[in-house]
MARPABA-930289 format. One record per residue (C-alpha): residue number from 1; residue in three letters; x, y negated, z. Coordinates in nm, 2 decimals. Example, Ala and Ser with C-alpha at 12.3 -4.5 7.8 and 13.67 -1.06 7.14 Angstrom:
residues 2
1 / ALA / 1.23 / 0.45 / 0.78
2 / SER / 1.37 / 0.11 / 0.71
end
This chain:
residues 330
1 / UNK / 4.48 / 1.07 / 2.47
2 / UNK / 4.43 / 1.42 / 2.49
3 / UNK / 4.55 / 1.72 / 2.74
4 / UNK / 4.51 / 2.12 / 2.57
5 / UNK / 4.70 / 2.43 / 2.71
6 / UNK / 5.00 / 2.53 / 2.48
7 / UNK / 5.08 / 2.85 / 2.62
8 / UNK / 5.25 / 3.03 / 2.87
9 / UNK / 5.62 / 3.10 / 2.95
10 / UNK / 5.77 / 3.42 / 2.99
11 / UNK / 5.81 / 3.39 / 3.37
12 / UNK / 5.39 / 3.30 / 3.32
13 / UNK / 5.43 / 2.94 / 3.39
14 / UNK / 5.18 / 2.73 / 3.17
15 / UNK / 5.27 / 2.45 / 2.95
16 / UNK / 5.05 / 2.18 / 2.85
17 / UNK / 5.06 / 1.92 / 2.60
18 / UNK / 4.95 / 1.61 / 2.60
19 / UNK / 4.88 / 1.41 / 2.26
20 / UNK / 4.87 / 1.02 / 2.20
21 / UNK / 4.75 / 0.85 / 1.87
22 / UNK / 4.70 / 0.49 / 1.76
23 / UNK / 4.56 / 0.57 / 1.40
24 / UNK / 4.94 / 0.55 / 1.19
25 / UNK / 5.14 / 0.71 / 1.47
26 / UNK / 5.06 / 1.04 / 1.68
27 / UNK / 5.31 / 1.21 / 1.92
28 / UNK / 5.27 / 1.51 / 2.11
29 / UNK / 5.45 / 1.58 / 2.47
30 / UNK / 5.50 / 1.91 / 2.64
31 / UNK / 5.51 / 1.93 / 3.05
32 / UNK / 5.79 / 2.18 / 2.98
33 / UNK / 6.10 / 1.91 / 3.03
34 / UNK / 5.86 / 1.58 / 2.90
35 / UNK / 5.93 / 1.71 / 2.57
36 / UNK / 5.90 / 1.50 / 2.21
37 / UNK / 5.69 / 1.83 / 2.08
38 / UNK / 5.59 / 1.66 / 1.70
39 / UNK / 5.56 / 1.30 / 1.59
40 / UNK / 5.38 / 1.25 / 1.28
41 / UNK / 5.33 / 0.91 / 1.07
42 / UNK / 5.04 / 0.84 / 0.88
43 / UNK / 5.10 / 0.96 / 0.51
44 / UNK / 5.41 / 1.17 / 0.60
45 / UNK / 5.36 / 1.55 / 0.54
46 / UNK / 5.60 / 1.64 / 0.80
47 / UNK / 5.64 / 1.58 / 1.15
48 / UNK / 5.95 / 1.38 / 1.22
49 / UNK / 6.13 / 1.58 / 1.52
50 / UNK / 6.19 / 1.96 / 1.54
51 / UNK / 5.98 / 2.16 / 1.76
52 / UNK / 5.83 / 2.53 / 1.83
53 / UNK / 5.49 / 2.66 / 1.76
54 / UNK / 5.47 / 2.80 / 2.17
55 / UNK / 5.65 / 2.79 / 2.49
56 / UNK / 5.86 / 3.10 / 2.43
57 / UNK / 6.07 / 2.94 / 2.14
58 / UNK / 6.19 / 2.72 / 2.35
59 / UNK / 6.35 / 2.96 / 2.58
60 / UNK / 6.64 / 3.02 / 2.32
61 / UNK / 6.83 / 2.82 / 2.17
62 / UNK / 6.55 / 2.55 / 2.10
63 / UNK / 6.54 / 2.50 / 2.49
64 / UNK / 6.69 / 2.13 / 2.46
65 / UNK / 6.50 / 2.02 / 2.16
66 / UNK / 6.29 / 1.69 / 2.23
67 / UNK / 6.36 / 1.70 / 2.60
68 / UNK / 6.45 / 1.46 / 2.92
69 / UNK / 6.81 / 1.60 / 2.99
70 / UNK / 6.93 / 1.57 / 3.35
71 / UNK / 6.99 / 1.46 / 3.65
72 / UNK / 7.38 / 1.43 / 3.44
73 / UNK / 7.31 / 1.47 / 3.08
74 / UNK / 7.60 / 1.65 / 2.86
75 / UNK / 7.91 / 1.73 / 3.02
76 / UNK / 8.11 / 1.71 / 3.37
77 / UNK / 8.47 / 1.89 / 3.36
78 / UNK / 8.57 / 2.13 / 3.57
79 / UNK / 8.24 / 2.14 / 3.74
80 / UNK / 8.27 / 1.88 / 4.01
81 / UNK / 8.28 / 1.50 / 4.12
82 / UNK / 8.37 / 1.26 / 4.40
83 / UNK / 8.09 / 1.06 / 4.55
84 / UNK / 8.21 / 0.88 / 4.84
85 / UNK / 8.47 / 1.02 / 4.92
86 / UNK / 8.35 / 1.39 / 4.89
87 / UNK / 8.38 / 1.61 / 4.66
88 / UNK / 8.05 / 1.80 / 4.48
89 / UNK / 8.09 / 2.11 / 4.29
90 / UNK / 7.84 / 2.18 / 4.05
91 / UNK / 7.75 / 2.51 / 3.85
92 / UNK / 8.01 / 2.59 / 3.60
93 / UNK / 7.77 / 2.67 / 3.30
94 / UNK / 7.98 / 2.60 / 3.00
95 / UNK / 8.23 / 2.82 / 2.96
96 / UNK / 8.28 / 2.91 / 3.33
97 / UNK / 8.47 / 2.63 / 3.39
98 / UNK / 8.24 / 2.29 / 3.27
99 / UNK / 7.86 / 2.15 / 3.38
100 / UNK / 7.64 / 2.12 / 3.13
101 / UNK / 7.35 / 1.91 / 3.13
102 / UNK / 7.26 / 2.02 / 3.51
103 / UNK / 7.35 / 2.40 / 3.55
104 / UNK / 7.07 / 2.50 / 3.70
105 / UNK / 6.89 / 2.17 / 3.83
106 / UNK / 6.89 / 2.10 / 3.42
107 / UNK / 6.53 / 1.88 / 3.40
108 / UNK / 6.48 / 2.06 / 3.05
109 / UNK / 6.37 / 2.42 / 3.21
110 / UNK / 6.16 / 2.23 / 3.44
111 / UNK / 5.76 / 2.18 / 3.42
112 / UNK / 5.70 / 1.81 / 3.46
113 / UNK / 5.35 / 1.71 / 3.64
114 / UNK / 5.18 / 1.46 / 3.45
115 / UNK / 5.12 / 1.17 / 3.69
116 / UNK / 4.94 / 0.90 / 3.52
117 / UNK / 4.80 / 0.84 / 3.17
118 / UNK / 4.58 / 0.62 / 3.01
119 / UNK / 4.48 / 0.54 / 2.61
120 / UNK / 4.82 / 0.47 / 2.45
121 / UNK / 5.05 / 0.66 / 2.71
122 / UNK / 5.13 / 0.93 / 2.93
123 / UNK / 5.43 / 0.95 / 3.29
124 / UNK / 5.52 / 1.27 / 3.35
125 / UNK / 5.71 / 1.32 / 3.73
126 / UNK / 5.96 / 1.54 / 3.87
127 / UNK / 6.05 / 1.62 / 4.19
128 / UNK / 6.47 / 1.76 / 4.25
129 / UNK / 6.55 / 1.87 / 4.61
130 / UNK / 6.83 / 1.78 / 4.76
131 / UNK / 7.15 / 2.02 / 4.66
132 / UNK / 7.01 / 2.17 / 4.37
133 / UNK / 7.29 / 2.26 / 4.14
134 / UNK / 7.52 / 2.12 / 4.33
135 / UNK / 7.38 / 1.74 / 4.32
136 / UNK / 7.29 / 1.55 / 4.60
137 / UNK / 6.97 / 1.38 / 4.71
138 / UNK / 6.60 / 1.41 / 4.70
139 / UNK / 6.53 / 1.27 / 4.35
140 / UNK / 6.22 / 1.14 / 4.16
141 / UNK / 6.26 / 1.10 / 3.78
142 / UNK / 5.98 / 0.96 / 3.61
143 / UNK / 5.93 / 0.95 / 3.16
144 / UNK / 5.69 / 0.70 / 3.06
145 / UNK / 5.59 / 0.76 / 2.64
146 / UNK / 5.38 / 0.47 / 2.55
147 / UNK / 5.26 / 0.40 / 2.19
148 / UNK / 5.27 / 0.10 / 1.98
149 / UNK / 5.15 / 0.03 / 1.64
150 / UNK / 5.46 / 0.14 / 1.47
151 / UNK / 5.69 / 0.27 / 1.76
152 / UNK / 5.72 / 0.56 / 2.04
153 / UNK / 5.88 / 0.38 / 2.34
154 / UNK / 6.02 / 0.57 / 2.64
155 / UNK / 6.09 / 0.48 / 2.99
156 / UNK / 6.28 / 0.67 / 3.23
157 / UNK / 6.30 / 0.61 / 3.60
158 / UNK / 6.44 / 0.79 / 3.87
159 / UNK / 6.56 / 0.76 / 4.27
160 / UNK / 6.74 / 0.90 / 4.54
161 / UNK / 6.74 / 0.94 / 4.92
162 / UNK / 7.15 / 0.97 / 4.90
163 / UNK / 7.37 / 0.85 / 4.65
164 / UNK / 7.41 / 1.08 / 4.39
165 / UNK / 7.46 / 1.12 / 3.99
166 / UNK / 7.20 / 1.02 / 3.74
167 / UNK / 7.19 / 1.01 / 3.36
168 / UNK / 6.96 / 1.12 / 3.19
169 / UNK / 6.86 / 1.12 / 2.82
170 / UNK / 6.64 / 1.21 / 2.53
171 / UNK / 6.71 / 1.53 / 2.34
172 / UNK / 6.48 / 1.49 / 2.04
173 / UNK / 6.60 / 1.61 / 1.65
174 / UNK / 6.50 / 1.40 / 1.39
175 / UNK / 6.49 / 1.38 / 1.03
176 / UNK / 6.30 / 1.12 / 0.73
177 / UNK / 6.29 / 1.42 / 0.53
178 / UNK / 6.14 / 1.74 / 0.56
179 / UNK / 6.39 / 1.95 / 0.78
180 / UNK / 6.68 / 2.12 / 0.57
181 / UNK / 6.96 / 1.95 / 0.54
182 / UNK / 7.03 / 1.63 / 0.68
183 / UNK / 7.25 / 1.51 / 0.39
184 / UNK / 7.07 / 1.27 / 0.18
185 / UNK / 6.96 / 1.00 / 0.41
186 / UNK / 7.14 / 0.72 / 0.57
187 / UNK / 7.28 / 0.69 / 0.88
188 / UNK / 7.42 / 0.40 / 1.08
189 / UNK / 7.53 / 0.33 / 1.41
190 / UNK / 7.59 / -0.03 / 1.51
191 / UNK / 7.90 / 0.05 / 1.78
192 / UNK / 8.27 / -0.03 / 1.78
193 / UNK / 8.40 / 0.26 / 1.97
194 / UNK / 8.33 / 0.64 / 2.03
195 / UNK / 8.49 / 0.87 / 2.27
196 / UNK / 8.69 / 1.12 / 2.08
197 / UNK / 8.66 / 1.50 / 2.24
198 / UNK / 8.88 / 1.82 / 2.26
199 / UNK / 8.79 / 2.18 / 2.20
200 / UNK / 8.55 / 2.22 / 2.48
201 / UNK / 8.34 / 1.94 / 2.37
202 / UNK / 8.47 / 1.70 / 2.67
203 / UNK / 8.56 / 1.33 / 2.62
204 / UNK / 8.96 / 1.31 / 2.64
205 / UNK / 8.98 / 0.97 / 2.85
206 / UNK / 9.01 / 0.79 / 2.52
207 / UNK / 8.81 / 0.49 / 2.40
208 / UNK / 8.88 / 0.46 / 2.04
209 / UNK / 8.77 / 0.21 / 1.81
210 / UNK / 8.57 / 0.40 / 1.46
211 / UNK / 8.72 / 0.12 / 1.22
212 / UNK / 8.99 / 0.36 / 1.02
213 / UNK / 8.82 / 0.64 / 1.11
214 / UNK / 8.56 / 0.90 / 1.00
215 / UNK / 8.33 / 0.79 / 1.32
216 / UNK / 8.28 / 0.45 / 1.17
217 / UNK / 7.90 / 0.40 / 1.07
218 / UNK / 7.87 / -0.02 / 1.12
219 / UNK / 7.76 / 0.01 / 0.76
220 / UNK / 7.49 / 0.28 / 0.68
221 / UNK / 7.65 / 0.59 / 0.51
222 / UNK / 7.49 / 0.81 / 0.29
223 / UNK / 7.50 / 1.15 / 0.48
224 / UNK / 7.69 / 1.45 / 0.32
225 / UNK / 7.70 / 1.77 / 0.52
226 / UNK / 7.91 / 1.94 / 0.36
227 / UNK / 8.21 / 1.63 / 0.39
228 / UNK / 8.11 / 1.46 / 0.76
229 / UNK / 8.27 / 1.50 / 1.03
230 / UNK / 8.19 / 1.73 / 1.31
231 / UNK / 7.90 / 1.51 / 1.45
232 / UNK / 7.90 / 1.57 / 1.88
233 / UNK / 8.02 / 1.23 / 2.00
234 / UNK / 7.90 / 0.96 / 2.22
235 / UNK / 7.89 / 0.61 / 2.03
236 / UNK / 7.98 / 0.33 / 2.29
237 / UNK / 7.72 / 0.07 / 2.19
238 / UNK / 7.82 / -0.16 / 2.57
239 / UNK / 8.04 / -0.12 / 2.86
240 / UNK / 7.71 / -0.09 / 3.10
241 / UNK / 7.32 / -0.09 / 3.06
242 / UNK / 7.21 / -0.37 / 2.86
243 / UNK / 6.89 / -0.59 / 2.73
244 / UNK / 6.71 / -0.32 / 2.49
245 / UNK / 6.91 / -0.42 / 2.14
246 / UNK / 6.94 / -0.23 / 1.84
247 / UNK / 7.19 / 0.10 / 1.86
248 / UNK / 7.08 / 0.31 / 1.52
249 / UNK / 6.92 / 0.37 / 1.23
250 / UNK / 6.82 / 0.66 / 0.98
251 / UNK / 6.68 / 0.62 / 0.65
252 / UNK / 6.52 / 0.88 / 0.41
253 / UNK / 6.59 / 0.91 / 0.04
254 / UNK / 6.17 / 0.80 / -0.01
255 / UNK / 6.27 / 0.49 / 0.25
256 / UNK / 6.11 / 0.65 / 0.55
257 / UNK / 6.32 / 0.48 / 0.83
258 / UNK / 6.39 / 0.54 / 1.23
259 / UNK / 6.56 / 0.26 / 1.39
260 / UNK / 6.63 / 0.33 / 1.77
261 / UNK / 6.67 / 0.00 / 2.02
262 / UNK / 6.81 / 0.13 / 2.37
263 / UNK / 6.89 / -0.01 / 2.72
264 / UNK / 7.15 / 0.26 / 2.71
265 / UNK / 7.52 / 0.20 / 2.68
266 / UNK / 7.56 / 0.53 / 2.50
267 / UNK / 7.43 / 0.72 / 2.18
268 / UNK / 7.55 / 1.08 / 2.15
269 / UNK / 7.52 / 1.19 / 1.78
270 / UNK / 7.50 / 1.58 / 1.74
271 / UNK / 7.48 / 1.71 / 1.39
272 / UNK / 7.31 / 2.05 / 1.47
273 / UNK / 7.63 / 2.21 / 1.30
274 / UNK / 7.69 / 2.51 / 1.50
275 / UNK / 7.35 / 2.72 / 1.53
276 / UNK / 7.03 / 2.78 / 1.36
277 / UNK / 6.72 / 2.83 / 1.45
278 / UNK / 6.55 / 3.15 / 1.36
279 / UNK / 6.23 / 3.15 / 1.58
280 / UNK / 5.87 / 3.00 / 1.45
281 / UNK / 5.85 / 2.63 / 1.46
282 / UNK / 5.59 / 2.36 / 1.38
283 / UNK / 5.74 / 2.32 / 1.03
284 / UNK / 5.62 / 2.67 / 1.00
285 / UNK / 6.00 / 2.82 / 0.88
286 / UNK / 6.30 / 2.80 / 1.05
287 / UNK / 6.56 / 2.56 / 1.07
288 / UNK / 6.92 / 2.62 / 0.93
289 / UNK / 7.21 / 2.41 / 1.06
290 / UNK / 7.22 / 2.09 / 1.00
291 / UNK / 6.82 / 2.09 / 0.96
292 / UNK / 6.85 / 1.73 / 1.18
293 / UNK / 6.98 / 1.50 / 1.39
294 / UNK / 6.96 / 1.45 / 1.76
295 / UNK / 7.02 / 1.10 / 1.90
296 / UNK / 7.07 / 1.08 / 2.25
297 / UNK / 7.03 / 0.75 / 2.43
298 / UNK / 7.27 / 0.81 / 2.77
299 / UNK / 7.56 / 0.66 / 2.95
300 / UNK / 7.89 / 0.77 / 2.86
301 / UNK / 7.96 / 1.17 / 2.93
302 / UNK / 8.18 / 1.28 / 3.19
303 / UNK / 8.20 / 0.91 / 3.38
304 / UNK / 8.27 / 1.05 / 3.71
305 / UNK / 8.58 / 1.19 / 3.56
306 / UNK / 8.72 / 0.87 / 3.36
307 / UNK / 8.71 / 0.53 / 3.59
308 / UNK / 8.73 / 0.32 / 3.27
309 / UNK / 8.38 / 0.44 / 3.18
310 / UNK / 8.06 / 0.29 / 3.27
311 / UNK / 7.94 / 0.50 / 3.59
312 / UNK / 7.70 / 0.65 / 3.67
313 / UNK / 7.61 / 0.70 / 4.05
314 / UNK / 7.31 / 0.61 / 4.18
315 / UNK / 7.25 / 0.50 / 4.57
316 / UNK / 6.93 / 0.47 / 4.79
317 / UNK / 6.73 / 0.18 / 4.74
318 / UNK / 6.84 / 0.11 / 4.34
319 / UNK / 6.59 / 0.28 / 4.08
320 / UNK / 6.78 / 0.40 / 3.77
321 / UNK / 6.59 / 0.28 / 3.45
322 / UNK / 6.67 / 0.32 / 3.06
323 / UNK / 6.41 / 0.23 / 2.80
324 / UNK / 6.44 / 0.35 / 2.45
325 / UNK / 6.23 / 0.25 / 2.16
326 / UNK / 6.17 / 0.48 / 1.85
327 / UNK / 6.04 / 0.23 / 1.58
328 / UNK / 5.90 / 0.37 / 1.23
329 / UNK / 5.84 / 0.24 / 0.87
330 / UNK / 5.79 / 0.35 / 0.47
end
């Protein structure tokens, strides 16, 4: 395990990153949001997320790429919940109207402190006062990134001094080939329903079932871009947390395979169809649209709006948890 300086934001704020290998598997982390920064498997030229060379490309629009999204990961509508009784207002970030992923409490912009590492992992910590960005409670979120032989696991933690929202989830991009075009590999998702969405992105209420539908990946589909559907959906893999179980997998044309197991009893797929990315990266070019995937282990999106979906509110005493696990093989 190693800890180097990666730069400085423009604000000034240093970033550091901290590195963990077992001999076949390597990751690298950033303090800026507990980032995913590279992951790279032993006789694979390329490393298998999308990230920037320095802390400045992530102030664009690679600002979400590999990180810890929170303290309400994706979307709330119209900016505001009930808790109790009372109602919250958060900041309207997303098209005036909408919260996304935290307004301005988002845990993405943040610099995480690392609080503990050893050999084969690394916690970073975060600290939230109460009211930031609308959200209630003094909250500590914790993202523990341990190695295996073969896998990167991740453990998120996080608690409250007043009952208040909390899901967060991992933003990483990822791709078995070198980044492009995701069409090619193989995707499948082992869930029954997804949540369809209207123009703004936001769940309708719905809880659909994907057989009959272009949303149905129980069998792994070779990927097309170019005939897909828009990919920005949350796949309902449970009805609440669960045992960590399988959730998806993504295969390479050269059999270079991700399978993700989650706790989670959501997966948002997003397709990276509607931007590119023209600032340096660690691929050392660009990435056009559709250069990966990002799965997103997370409850459902918007639960304090719909009652039929799992919820998400956290009270004193109770410790949120999710564990992911990011398993690889040729």
């Amino acid at each position: 395990m190693s800890i180097t300086d990666f730069g400085t934001r423009s604000d000034g704020r240093a970033v550091g990153r901290v590195t963990l290998e077992n001999g076949s598997l390597s990751a690298s982390f950033l303090t800026l949001g507990a980032l995913i920064h590279e992951v790279r498997l032993e006789g694979v030229a390329h490393s298998l997320t999308l990230g920037g060379e320095t802390p400045r490309d992530y102030e664009g629009v690679m600002e979400h790429f590999g990180a810890i999204m929170g303290p309400v990961a994706n979307r709330i509508t119209d900016a505001r919940a009930m808790i109790d009784g009372t109602e919250f207002s958060f900041d309207a970030n997303q098209d005036g109207r909408h919260t996304l992923h935290g307004g301005s409490a988002a845990t993405h912009t943040k610099l995480w402190q690392v609080a503990d590492h050893d050999a084969r992992s690394v916690t970073f910590a975060l600290d939230l006062p109460d009211g930031e960005g609308g959200f209630p409670g003094r909250r500590r979120i914790e993202a523990t990134y341990t190695l295996d032989p073969d896998a990167l696991v991740l453990e998120l933690r996080a608690a409250t001094d007043r009952p208040t929202l909390m899901n967060l989830a991992s933003h990483g991009y990822w791709t078995m080939q070198p980044p492009g075009d995701w069409s090619g590999q193989r995707l499948q998702i082992l869930a029954d329903r997804y949540l369809p969405t209207d123009d703004a992105n936001l769940p309708t209420g719905e809880i659909a079932d994907v057989a009959g539908t272009a949303y149905d990946f129980r069998e792994p589909r070779l990927l097309d871009a170019a005939t897909a559907p828009k990919l920005d959906h949350n796949f309902c893999l449970s009805d609440a947390p669960r045992d960590l179980s399988p959730a998806l997998r993504l295969s390479g044309p050269e059999g270079l395979t991700l399978e993700i197991s989650t706790t989670a009893p959501g997966m948002q797929v997003f397709g990276m169809g509607s931007f590119a990315v023209d600032e340096a990266t660690l691929h050392g070019r660009g990435y056009p649209r559709f250069a990966a995937l990002a799965f997103e282990p997370q409850h459902w999106p918007d639960a304090p709006t719909h009652p039929a979906f799992p919820a998400v509110l956290l009270r004193p005493g109770t410790v949120y948890t999710q564990t992911s696990r990011f398993a690889f093989s040729r």
